[in-house]
C-alpha positions in Angstrom: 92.2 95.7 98.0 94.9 96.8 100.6 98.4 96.9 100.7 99.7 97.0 104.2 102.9 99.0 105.2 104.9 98.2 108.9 107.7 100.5 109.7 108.7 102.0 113.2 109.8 104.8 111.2 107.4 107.6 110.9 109.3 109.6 108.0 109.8 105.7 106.0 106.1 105.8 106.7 105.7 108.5 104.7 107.7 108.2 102.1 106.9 104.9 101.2 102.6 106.5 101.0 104.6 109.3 98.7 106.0 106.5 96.5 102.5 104.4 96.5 100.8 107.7 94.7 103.7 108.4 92.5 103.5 105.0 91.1 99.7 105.4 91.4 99.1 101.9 93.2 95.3 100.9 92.5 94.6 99.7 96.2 94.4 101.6 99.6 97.6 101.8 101.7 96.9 101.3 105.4 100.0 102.1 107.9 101.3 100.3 110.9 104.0 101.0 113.4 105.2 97.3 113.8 104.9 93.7 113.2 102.8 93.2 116.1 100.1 96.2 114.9 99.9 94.4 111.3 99.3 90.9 112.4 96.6 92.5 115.6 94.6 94.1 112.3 94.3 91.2 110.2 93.7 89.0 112.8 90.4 90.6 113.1 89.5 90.5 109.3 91.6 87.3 108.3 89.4 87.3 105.1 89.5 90.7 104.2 91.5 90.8 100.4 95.2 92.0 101.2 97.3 93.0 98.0 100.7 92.5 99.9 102.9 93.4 103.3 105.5 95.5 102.8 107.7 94.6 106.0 110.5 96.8 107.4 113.1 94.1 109.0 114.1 96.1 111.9 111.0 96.9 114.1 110.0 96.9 117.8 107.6 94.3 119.5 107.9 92.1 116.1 110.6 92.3 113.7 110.1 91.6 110.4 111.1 88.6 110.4 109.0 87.2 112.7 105.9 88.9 111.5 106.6 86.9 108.3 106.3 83.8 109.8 102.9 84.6 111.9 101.7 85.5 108.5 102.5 82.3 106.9 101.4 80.2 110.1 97.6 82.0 109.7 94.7 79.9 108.4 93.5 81.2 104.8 94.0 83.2 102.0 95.7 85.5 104.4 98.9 83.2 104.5 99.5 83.3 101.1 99.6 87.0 100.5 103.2 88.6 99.2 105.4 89.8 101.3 108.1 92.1 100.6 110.6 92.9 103.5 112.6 95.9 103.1 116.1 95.9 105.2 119.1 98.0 105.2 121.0 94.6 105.4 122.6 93.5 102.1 124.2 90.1 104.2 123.5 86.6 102.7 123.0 85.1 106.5 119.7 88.1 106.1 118.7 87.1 103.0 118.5 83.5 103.3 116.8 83.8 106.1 114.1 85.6 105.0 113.2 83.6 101.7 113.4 80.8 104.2 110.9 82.1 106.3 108.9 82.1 102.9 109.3 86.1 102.0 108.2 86.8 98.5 111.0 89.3 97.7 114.0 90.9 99.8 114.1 94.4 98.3 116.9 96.6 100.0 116.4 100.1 101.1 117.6 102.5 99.1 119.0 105.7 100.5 117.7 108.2 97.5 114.0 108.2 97.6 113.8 108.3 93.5 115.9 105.3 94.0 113.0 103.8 96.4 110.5 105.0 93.9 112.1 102.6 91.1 112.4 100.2 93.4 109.0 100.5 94.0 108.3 100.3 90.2 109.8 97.1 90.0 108.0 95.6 92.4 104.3 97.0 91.7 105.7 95.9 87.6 106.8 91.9 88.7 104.0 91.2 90.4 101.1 93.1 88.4 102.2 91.8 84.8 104.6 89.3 85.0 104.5 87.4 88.2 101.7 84.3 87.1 100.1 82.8 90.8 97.5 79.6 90.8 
């Protein structure tokens, strides 16, 4: 399984493959440098198993946003895969319209990176135990 991380940010980059072995994520974590990069490499292996995307919103070429909505426009399983955008943005106007472009959570960015690592806890706890899918 892979979990797919795009950020323009080299040092986010890194931080967030920091927090992936400190909550000791069972899958391999493949890095991107934009929207554009993520939806060029599963393009070419649409049914290759894809844990989740974690999106940064602000990015070059594609924003986060609109990578979203590429991903849900795909054929296949691919479509259906969680998406998690992170964003500095704490606005409503953001929010909405990201779960309306069908995000699976809106997760902002923290500034501390134990705060990000809890964060990340969260997420990896909702949708590994609780989160039920058919």
């Amino acid at each position: 399984m892979k979990l797919i991380c795009a950020d323009d940010n080299a040092a986010d980059q890194h931080l967030f493959s920091l927090a992936c072995e400190e909550i000791d994520l069972s899958c391999e974590v493949i890095t991107v440098n934009d929207g554009q990069e993520l939806i060029d490499l599963i393009s070419n292996d649409p049914e290759d198993h894809y844990e989740a995307f974690i999106l940064d919103n602000k990015m070059p070429r594609l924003s986060g946003i609109d990578t979203l909505v590429k991903i849900r426009e795909m054929n296949g399983p691919v479509s259906q895969v969680p998406v998690f955008l992170l964003s500095s943005s704490e606005l409503s106007s953001d929010i909405n319209k990201a779960y309306d472009a069908g995000v699976s959570a809106y997760v902002v960015k923290p500034i501390d990176f134990f705060d990000f690592i809890e964060k990340m806890k969260g997420m990896k706890s909702f949708w590994t135990y609780l989160n039920k899918t058919i």
